[in-house]
Each structure stands twice: as C-alpha cells, then as structure tokens.
C-alpha positions as CSV (number, residue, x, y, z in Angstrom):
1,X,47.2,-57.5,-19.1
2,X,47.4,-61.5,-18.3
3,X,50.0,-63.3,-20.2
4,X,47.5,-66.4,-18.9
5,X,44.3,-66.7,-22.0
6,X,41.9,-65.6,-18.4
7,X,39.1,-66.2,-21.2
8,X,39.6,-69.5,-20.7
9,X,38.8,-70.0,-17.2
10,X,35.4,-70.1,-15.9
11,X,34.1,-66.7,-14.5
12,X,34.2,-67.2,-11.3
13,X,37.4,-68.2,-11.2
14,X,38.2,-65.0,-13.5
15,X,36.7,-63.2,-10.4
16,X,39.4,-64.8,-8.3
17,X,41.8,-63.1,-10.4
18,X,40.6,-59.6,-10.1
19,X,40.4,-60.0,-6.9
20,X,44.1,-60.8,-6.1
21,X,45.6,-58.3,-8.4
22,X,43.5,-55.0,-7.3
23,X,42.0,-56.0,-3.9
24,X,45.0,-57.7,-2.7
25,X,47.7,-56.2,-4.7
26,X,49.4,-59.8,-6.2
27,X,51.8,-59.4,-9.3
28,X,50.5,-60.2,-12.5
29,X,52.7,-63.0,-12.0
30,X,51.6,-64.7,-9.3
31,X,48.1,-64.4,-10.8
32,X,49.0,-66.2,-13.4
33,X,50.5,-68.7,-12.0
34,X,47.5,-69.2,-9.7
35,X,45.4,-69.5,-13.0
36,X,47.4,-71.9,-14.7
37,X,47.2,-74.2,-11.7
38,X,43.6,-73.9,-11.6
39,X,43.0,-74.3,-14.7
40,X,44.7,-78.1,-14.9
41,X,42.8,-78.5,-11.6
42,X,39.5,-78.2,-12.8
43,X,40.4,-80.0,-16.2
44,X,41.2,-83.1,-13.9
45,X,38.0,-83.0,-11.9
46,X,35.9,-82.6,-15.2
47,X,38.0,-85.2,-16.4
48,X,37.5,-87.5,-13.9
49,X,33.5,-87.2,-13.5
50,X,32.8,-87.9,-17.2
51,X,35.1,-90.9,-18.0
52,X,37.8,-89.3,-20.3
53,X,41.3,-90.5,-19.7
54,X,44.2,-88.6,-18.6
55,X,46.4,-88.0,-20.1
56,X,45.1,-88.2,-23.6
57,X,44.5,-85.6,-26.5
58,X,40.4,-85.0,-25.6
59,X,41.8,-84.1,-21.5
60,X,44.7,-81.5,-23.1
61,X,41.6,-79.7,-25.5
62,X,39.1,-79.6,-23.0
63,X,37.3,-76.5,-22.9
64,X,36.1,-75.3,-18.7
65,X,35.7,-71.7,-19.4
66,X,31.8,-72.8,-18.8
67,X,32.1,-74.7,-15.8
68,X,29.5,-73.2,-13.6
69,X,29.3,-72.3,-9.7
70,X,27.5,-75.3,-8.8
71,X,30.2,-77.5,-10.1
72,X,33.2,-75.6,-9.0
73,X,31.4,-75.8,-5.3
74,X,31.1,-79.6,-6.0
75,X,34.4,-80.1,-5.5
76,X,35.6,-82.9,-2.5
77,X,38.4,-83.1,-0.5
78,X,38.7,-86.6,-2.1
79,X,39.3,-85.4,-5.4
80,X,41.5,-82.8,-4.5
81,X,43.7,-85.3,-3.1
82,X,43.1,-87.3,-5.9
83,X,44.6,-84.8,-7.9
84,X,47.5,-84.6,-6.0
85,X,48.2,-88.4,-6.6
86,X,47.6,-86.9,-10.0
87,X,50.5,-84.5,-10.3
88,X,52.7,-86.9,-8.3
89,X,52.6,-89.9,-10.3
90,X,51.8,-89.2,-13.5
91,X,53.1,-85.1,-13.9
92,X,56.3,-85.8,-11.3
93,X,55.6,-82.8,-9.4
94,X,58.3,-82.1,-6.8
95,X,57.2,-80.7,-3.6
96,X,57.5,-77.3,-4.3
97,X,55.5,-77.5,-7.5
98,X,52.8,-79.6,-5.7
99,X,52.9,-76.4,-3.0
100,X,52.2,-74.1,-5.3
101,X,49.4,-76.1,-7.1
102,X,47.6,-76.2,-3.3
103,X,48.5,-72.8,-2.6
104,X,46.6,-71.9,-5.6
105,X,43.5,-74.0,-4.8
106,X,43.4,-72.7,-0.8
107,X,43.6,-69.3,-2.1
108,X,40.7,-69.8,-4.6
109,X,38.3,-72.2,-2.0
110,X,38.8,-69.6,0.4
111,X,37.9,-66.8,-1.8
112,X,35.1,-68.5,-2.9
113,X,33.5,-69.2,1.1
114,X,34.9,-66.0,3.0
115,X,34.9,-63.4,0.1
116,X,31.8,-64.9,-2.1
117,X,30.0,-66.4,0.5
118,X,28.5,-69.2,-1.3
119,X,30.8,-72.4,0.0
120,X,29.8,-72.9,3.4
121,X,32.3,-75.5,4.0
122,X,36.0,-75.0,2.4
123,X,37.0,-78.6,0.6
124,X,40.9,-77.7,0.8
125,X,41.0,-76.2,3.9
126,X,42.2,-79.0,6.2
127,X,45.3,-80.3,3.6
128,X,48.5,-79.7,4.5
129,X,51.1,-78.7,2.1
130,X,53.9,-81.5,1.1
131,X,57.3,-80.9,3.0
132,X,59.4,-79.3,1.1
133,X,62.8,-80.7,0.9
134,X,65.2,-77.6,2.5
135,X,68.1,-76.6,0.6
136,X,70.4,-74.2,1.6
137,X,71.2,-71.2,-0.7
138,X,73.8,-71.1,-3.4
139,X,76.3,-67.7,-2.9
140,X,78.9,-66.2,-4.1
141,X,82.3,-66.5,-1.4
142,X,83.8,-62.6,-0.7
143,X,86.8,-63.5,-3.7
144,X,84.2,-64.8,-6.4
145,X,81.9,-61.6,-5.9
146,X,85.2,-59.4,-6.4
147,X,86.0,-61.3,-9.3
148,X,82.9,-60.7,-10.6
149,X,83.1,-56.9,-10.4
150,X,86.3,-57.3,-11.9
151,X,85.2,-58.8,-15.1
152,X,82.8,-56.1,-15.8
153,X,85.9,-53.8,-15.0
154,X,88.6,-55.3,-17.4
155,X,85.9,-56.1,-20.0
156,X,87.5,-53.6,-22.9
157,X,84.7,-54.9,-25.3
158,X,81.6,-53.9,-23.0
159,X,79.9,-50.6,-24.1
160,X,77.7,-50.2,-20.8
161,X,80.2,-51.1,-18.5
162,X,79.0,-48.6,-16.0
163,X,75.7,-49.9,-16.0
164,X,76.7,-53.0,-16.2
165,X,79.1,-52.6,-12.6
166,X,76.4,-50.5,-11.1
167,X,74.0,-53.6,-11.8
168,X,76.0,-56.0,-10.4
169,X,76.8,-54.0,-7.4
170,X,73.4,-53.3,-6.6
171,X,72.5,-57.0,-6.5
172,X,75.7,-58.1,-4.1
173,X,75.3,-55.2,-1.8
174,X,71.7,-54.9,-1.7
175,X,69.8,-58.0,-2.2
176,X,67.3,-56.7,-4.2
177,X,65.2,-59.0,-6.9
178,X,65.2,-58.8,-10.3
179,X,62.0,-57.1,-11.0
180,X,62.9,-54.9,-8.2
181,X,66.0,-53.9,-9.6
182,X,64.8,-53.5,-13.1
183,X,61.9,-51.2,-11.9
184,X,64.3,-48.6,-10.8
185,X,63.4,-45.2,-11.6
186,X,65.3,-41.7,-11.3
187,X,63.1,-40.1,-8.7
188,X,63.4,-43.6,-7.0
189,X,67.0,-42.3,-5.7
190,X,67.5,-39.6,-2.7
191,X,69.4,-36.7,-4.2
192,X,72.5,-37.9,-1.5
193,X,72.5,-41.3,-3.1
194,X,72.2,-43.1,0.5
195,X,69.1,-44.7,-0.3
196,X,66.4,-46.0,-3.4
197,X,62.9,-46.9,-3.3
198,X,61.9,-50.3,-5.0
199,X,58.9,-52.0,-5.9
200,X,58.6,-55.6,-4.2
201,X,56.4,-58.0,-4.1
202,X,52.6,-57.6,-3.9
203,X,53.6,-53.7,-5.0
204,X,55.0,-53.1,-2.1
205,X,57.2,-50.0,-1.3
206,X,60.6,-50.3,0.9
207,X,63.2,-48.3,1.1
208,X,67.0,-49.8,0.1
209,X,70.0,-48.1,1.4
210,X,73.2,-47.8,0.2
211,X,77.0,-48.0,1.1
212,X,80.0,-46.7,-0.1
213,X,80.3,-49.2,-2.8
214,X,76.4,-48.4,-4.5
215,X,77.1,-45.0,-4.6
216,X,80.3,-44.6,-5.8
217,X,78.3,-47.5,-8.7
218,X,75.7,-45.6,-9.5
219,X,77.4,-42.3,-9.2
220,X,79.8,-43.2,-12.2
221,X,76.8,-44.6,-14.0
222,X,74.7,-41.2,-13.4
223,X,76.6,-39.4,-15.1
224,X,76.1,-41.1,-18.4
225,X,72.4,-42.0,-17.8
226,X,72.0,-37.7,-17.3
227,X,73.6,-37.1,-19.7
228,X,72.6,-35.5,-23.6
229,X,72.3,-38.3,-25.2
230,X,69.8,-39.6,-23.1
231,X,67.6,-36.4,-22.3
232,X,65.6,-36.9,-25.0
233,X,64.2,-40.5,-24.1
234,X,60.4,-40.5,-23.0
235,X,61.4,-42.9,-20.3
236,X,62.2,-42.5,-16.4
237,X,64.4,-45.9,-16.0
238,X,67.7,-45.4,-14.4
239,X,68.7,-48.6,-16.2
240,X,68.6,-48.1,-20.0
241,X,69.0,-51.1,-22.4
242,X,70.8,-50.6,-25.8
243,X,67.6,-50.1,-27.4
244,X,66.8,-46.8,-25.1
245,X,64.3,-48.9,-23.4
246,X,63.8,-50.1,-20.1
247,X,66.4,-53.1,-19.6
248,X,64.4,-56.0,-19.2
249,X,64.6,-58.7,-16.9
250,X,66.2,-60.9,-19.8
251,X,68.7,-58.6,-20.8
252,X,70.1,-58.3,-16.7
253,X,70.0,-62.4,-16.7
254,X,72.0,-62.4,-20.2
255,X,74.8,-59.8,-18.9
256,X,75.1,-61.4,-15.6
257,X,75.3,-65.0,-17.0
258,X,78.2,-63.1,-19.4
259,X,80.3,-61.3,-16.5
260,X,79.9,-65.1,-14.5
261,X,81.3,-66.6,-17.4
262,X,84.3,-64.0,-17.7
263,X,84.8,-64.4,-14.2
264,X,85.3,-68.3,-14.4
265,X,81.8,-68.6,-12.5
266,X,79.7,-70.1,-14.8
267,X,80.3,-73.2,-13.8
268,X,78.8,-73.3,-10.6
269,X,75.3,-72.1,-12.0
270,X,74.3,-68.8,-10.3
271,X,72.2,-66.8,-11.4
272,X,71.0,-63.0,-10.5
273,X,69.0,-64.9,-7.9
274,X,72.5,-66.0,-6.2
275,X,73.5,-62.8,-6.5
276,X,70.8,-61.7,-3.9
277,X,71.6,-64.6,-1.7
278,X,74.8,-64.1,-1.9
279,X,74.1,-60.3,-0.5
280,X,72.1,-61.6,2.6
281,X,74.7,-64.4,3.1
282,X,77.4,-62.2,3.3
283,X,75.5,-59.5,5.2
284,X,74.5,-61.9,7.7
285,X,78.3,-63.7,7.8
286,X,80.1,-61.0,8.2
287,X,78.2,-57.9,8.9
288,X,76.5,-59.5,11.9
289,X,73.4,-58.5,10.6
290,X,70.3,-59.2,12.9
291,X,68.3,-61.6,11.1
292,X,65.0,-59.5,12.0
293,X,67.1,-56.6,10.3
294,X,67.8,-58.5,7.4
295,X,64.1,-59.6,6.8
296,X,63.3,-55.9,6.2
297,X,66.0,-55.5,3.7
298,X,65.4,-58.4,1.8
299,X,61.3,-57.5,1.6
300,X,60.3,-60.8,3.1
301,X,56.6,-61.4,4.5
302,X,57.6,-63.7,7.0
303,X,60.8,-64.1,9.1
304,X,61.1,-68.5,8.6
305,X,61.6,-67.2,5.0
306,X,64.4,-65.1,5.9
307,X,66.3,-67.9,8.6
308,X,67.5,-70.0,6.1
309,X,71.1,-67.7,6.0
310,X,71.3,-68.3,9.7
311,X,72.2,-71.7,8.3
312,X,74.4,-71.2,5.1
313,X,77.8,-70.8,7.1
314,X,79.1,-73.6,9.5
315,X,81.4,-70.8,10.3
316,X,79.3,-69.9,13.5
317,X,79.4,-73.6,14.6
318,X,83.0,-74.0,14.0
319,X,83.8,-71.1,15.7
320,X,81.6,-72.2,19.0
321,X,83.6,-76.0,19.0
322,X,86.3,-73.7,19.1
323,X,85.4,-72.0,22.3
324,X,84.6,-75.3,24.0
325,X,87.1,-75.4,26.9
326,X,88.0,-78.4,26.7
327,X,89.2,-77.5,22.8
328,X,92.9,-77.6,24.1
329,X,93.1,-80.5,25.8
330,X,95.6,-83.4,23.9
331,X,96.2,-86.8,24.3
332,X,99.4,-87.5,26.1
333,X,101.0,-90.7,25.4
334,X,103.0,-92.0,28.5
C-alpha cells in the first residue's frame, strides 16, 4: 500500500514503481520517496514548456497523471539541469536532497531505456551527483551509553522497563536500524539467544548476533513477553507496545528521546539513529573490529558507506604521533 497518491503519477512512471518494489525488492519507502521526487520533476518540465510560473498556485495544482510516453521521453539533459538550478535556488535543496532528487530520476531514465526499451539515449545518464558535504557521525562516548541504560534501570515510573532496556541494548550493541529492530519477531531468535534474524533494507535477510549484554536483555524481557498475559495476542512481535500491538517505529523514537532526557542526553540531539552509530563507533574503537567485518553487521551495500567510523576517533592518530620516535625528544635550554 503507497502512503504516495501513485494515482497521481503518470503510468509509466506507476510502472517504475512496481518495478522497484517486486522486481527489485525496494521498501515501500524508498518508493515513495522516488515518486515524490518524480513527481515535482515532471510538474517542473510541464511547467516550464507551457509558460506557467513557478512557483505559483496553477504549478502546485497541476495535474501530470496524463502525461504520456512521448513526453516523459522528451525530456533533455538541459532541463534536467535546469531543474536542478530549480531546487537550488528557489527550493534550497542541500546536497543530499538534490542527491536523492537525481537518484530518483537515474533510476527512472534508466528504467525507462534498459528495462522498457523505448529511450534509446538516457537524458540523466552523464550528470554527476552534487558533493555531499561529509560529516562525521554523532555517538554516544562508553559513560553516556551506560548512563543511558541506567536511566531505563532507575526509572521506578516505567511499566515496560524490560522492554524498554532490552531496546536500548539491542541498538548500542548491535547496530541495527529502526525498522529492523521493530520487525523483530519470536521465531527471529535462535533458541540459545546468540543470534536474531532481521529484515534490512531492500528486504534483505542478515543474521545479528549477540553478546553477553543482549542476551542477558532480552532474556529478562522473554520472560514477560512469554508469558500468560500475552499468549492470547494474535501477533508474533517480540516487541509489544502498550496497546498489544506491534511497537511502532514512533513509539521506540518517543521512549528513546525519554530515557536521553533522563539520562541528561537530550541535549546533544541523538536520536535512535546515534544509537546505531554509536554501536559501530564503539565496535570499531574499541573492539578492533575489521571494517570489512563491520560492513556485514551493519547491512551496508557498499563498504565507502561503512568507512566513515574509521574516521570518528582521532584516537588512532593520536596514538600513532605517539609512537613517532622522535615523541621523546625535549628542548634543552643551555
């Protein structure tokens, strides 16, 4: 089911979309934010050909769910840049918005000439993405994460405080994502509790293991979730929200922003994002973790995605200045 209206898009870009969720396996995510990029895309173009101003309140109603294949294969590379100039000037666009806007386009052009076969010659293929402007990963230090288990510990108010600590430990000592972690089923975990499957992105299966610390988690919280009063529920989540549902992504945002806040974290604006870079920071600090290894744990495509935590700690260049031999040598006065 698309949260995006896909009546509103012309068919074949409606095509497009089929194809990337069952061919290719995207999330219904991804799909629709492919679809809302198009979508603004070919409201520019159409914009632009027939002398109606943008922005205005005719370019924001205007109806392309009947643009046909001759003018979707009419597109230029010049007015694909144009729209870029677009999105820049008048929308602000940072780079990594403007990246996913072409990311969107490439995906559908090449759909369109490789899949389709009726583009011969691919208008976005030669345009480079916009650098993106690299920023190193917020993370929780070794003290904040154990005052953050601690809050959900010496919270006397919390009703789901085993959930609640299994959660949190999950995210530190695992690195899995939010949807990942909220997909979680019972027959997900090995009957020995040393590893889980999860779902990642693009529906794809990996296997997460677990230390000490996650079992002895979800062991605690295992016994409540098993138990009577929750036999009866027509659901196969392991984590249960207060309404005997699946918890939602929202509700595992809300509880984390709380236990940050109780913690004396809030401040420093993480988020249960951090908490996964904070597991692959501190897996890769101080667990010497090869960063091919961590790559596989994390479930990323490609290993420049994963690299960025060889260069979160200057702890690795101190420690080489250190080595330098001529680190001892002092100035003598005479």
């Amino acid at each position: 089911m698309h949260a995006f209206p896909i009546e509103t898009m012309p068919p074949l870009v409606r095509d497009f979309a089929s194809y990337k969720l069952t061919i290719q396996g995207c999330s219904q995510k991804t799909v629709d934010e492919y679809l809302s990029d198009l979508r603004l895309f070919f409201k520019y173009i159409y914009a632009k050909r027939y002398g109606i101003a943008v922005p205005s309140e005719m370019f924001e109603k205007l109806d392309i769910s009947r643009l046909n294949t001759e003018f979707i294969c009419s597109v230029t590379t010049e007015e694909i840049y144009d729209f870029f100039v677009y999105v820049s000037t008048e929308r602000r666009n940072n780079a990594a918005a403007k990246s996913r806007k072409l990311s969107a386009i490439k995906a559908f052009y090449k759909f369109i000439c490789q899949k389709r076969r009726i583009m011969e010659k691919n208008p976005a293929i030669d345009i480079e993405a916009p650098k993106k402007k690299q920023t190193l990963p917020k993370y929780l230090s070794v003290e904040e994460s154990i005052s953050l288990l601690q809050a959900v510990e010496n919270d006397e108010e919390s009703k789901t405080k085993e959930r609640d600590y299994a959660i949190i430990t999950l995210f530190l000592n695992c690195g899995m994502r939010l949807s990942e972690l909220c997909g979680i089923n019972l027959n997900d975990i090995d009957r020995d509790l040393r590893s889980l499957r999860v779902l990642g992105k693009g529906s794809k299966e990996r296997i997460v293991y677990l230390n000490d610390a996650c079992r002895d988690a979800l062991s605690k919280y295992l016994e409540i979730r098993k138990s009577e009063k929750y036999k009866s529920l027509n659901t196969n989540a392991l984590f249960i929200s207060k309404q005997y549902k699946r918890i939602s992504n929202k509700t595992v945002q809300w509880l984390v922003y709380k236990y940050l806040s109780l913690a004396g974290l809030d401040y420093k604006h993480f988020s249960t994002h951090k908490l996964r870079h904070t597991a692959a920071t501190l897996m890769y600090q101080t667990g010497k973790v090869d960063v091919r290894v961590l790559k596989e744990i994390l479930g990323h495509e490609q290993l420049n995605t994963t690299q960025i935590y060889t260069h979160v700690s200057d702890k690795g260049m101190e420690d080489a200045v250190s080595e330098n031999p001529l680190a001892n040598m002092k100035f003598h006065k005479k």
